[in-house]
C-alpha positions as CSV (number, residue, x, y, z in Angstrom):
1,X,-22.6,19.6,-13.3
2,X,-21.5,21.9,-10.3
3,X,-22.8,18.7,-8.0
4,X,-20.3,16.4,-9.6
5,X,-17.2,18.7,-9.8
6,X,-18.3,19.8,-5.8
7,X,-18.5,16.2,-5.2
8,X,-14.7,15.6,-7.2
9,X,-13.1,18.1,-5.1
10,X,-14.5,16.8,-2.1
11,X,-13.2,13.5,-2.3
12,X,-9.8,15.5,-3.5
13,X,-9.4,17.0,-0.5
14,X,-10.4,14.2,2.0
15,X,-7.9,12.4,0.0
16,X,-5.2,15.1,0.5
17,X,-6.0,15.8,4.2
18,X,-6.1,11.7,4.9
19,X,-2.4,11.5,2.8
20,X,-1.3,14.3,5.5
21,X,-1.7,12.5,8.4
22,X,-0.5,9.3,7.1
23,X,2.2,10.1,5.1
24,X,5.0,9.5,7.3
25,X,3.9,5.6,7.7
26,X,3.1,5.8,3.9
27,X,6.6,7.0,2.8
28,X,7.9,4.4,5.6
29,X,6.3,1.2,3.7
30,X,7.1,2.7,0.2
31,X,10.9,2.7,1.1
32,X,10.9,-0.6,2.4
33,X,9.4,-2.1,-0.5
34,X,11.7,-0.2,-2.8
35,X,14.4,-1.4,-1.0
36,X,13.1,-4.9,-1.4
37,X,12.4,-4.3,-4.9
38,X,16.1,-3.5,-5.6
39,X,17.3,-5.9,-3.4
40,X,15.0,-8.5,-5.5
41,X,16.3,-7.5,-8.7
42,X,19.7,-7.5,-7.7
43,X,19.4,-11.0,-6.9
44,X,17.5,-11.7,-9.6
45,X,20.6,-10.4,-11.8
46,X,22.8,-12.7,-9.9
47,X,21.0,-16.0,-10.3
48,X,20.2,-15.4,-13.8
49,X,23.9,-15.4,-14.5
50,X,23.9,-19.1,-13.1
51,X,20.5,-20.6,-14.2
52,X,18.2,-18.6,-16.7
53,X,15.0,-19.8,-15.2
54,X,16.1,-19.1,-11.6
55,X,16.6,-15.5,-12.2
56,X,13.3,-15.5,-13.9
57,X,11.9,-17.0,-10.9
58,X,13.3,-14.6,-8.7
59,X,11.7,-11.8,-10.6
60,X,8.3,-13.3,-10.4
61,X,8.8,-12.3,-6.4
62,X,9.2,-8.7,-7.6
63,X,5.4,-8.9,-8.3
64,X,4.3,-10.1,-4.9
65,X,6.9,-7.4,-3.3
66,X,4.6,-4.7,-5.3
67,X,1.3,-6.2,-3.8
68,X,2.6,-6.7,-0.8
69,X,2.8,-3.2,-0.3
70,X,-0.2,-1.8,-1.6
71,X,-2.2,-4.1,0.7
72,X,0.4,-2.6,3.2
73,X,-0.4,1.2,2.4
74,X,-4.0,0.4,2.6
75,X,-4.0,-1.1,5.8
76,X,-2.0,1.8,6.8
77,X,-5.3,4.0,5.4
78,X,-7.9,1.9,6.9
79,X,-7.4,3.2,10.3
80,X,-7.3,6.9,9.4
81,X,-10.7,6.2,6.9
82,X,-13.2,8.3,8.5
83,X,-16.6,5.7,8.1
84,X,-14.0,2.9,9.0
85,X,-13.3,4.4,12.8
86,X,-17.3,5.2,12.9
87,X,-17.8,1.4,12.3
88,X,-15.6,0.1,14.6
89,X,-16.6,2.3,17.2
90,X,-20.5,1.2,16.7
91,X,-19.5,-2.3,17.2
92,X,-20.5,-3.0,13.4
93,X,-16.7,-3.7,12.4
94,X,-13.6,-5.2,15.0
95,X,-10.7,-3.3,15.9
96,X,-7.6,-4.3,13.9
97,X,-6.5,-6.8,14.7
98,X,-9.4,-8.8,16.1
99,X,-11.2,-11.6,14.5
């Protein structure tokens, strides 16, 4: 039992020391989206008032605004990831951006 809670708070803090050198970029993509997300719903509000099934269309984008950026925030992460960096710098992976 002591190995599994040592392992738990190991991966704790990794997690809290990789979230404190990317938070800045982090909170940057998590405002964005909100505003995007309010934005969306806004509109949504708006076209509903006309047509229904337009508003209900436009709130369908709200979904893709959330995934969009949690793909986002991980791809903010990747490059900070520890066994990521070790991989591209062994050749095994390619530098972002690369095919």
């Amino acid at each position: 039992m002591a190995m599994e809670s040592g392992t738990l708070l190991t991966t704790v803090g990794r997690a809290g020391v990789l979230f404190g050198k990317a938070w800045p970029r982090l909170f940057a993509v998590f405002l964005v989206a909100q505003l995007a997300h309010r934005g969306l719903q806004w509109v949504a509000v708006q076209a509903g008032d006309k047509a229904e099934a337009a508003g209900i269309a436009v709130l369908a984008l709200l979904v893709v605004v959330s995934l969009a950026m949690y793909v986002t925030m991980f791809l903010v992460l990747r490059g900070e990831l520890p066994f990521h960096r070790r991989a591209v710098a062994e050749g095994i992976l390619a530098p972002n951006g690369m095919e």
